[in-house]
C-alpha positions, -999 to 999 in steps of 0.1 A, spaced: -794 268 -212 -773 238 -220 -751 229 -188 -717 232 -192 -693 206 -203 -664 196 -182 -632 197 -192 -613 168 -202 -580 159 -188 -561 176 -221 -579 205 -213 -569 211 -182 -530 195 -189 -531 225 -219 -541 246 -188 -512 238 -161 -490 242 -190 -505 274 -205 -501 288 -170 -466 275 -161 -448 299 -183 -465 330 -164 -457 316 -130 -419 308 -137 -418 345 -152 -431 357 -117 -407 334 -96 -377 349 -116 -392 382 -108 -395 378 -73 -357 367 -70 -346 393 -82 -368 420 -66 -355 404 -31 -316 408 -43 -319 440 -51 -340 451 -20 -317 435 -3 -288 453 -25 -304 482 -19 -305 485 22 -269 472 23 -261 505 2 -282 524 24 -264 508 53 -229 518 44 -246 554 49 -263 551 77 -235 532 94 -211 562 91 -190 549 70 -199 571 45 -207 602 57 -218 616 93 -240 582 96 -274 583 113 -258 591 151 -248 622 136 -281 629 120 -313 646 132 -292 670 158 -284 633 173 -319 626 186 -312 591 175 -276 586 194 -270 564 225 -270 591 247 -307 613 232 -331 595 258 -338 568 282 -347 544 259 -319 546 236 -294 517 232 -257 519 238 -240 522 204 -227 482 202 -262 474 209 -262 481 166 -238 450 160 -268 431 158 -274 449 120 -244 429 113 -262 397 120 -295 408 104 -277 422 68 -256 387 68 -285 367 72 -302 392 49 -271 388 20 -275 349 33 -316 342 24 -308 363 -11 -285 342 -22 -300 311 -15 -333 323 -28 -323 329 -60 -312 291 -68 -326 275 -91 -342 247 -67 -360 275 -43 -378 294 -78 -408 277 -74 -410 270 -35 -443 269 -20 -426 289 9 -404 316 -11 -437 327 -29 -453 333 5 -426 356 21 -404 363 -7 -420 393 -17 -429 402 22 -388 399 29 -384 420 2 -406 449 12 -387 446 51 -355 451 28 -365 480 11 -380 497 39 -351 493 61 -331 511 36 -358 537 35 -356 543 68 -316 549 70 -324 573 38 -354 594 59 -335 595 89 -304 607 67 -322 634 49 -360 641 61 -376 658 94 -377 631 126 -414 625 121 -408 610 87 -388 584 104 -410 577 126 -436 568 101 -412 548 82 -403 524 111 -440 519 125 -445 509 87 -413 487 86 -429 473 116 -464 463 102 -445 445 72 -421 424 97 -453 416 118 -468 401 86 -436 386 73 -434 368 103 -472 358 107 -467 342 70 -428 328 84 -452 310 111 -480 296 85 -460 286 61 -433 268 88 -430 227 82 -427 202 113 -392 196 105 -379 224 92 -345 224 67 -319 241 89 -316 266 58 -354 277 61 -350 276 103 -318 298 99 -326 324 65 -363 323 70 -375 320 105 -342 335 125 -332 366 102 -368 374 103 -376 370 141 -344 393 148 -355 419 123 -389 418 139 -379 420 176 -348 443 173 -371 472 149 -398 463 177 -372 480 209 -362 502 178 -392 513 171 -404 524 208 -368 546 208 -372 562 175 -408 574 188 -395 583 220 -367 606 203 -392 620 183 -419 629 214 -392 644 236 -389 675 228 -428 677 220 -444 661 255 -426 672 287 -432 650 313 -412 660 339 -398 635 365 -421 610 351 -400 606 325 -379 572 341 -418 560 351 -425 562 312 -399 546 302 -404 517 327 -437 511 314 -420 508 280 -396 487 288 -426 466 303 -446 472 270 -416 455 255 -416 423 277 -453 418 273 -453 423 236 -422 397 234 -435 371 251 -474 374 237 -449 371 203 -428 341 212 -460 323 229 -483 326 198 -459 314 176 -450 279 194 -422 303 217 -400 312 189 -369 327 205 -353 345 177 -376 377 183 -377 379 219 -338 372 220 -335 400 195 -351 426 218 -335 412 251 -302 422 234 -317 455 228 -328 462 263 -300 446 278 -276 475 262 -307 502 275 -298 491 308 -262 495 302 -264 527 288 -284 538 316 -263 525 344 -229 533 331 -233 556 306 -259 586 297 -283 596 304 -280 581 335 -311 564 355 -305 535 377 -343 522 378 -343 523 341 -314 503 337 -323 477 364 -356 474 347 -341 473 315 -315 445 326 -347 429 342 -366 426 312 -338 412 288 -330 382 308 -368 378 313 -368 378 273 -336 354 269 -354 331 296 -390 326 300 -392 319 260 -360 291 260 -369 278 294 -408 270 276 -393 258 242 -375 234 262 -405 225 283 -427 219 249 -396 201 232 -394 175 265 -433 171 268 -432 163 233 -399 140 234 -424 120 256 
């Protein structure tokens, strides 16, 4: 058999050129599948909010309020949606100019931001309108995704960032992935409750969660050159379980203290070793 010729450079020019049309199509495509995921939880937010309706707290027999178990948040602990939905409304709009359709990076996560969106609005929708364990499977999946979004955020990242990609791409993401993180351990913890009793144990389960928490933040912000936006994220969540706990209810002092413990070990130990790396590398 006759080996085969290689093609000649206006071949492969027809090529590229053939092929360009089909990969602008699927730029545009993506842009707009990311505004309207990210449409779509901001309509699901003004639900779950209470703005609309009973709102979340009110949902479930309240098994998701501040005051269901010891792992739950105080209720401002939530401001920090405010953040995440801004910076959300924030990367959509810049994503979808013209100069970002065909950025290396926006084809990477654009379509993994997307899928965060649109399961964070499915999970205000489940807990809204389905059983407690349905949420619960929602959020470990909204999880998974923002675990990936942000293993791509980190491979994809430049050594000189644009402020835009350190602020839209790498910060909204690391505080989606570290607040849904303490999220996550109280949605399962509302939803095992009433199922496991453990007695007086209880406050010694929840420290080891709390200490699950501080372990899984750090590991997070060391392997990914200690990023703070994710361990900050879920200091500010443990930081309102202590409160809740020492001021509010349900009321157990060594679940605050450890709770108060573990955020400022998750504000510190991350900004104290960027610093470190930033000065060792200044030299």
């Amino acid at each position: 058999m006759a080996p085969s010729r290689p093609a000649s450079r206006a071949e492969v020019r027809e090529e590229r050129l053939a092929a360009a049309p089909r990969a602008h199509r699927s730029d545009a495509a993506r842009q707009i599948v990311v505004g309207a995921a990210v449409l779509f939880a901001l309509v699901c937010a003004v639900f779950g909010s209470g703005l609309v309706g009973g709102g979340v707290r009110q949902a479930q027999g309240g098994a998701l309020d501040a005051d269901a178990t010891l792992l739950a948040p105080g209720r401002p602990a939530f401001a920090i949606w405010s953040v995440i939905y801004l910076g959300l409304i924030g990367y959509a709009v810049w994503q979808a100019l013209p100069g970002q359709r065909a950025a290396g990076r926006q084809r990477s996560v654009g379509w993994w931001i997307a899928g965060t969106a649109m399961l964070n609005g499915a999970w205000l929708l489940t807990a809204l309108f389905a059983p407690l364990p349905a949420t619960v499977v929602v959020i470990v999946l909204l999880l998974a995704t923002l675990c990936v979004t942000f293993r791509q955020v980190v491979l994809t990242a430049e050594v000189r960032s644009p402020w835009t990609d350190l602020v839209l791409i790498d910060g909204v993401t690391g505080l989606h992935l570290g607040w849904v993180s303490v999220a996550t351990a109280a949605n399962i913890t509302a939803w095992l409750q009433p199922l496991v009793d453990v007695g007086e144990a209880a406050e010694w389960v929840a420290v080891g969660v709390l200490g699950a928490l501080l372990v899984i933040g750090l590991l997070t912000s060391g392997l990914t050159a200690w990023r703070v936006a994710p361990p900050w994220a879920m200091a500010w969540g443990a930081a309102w379980i202590g409160v809740e706990r020492l001021v509010g209810a349900p009321a157990n002092a060594l679940v605050g203290w450890t709770a108060v413990a573990v955020a400022v070990l998750l504000f510190a130990v991350p900004l104290l070793l960027r610093l470190a790396v930033a000065l060792r590398s200044g030299d």
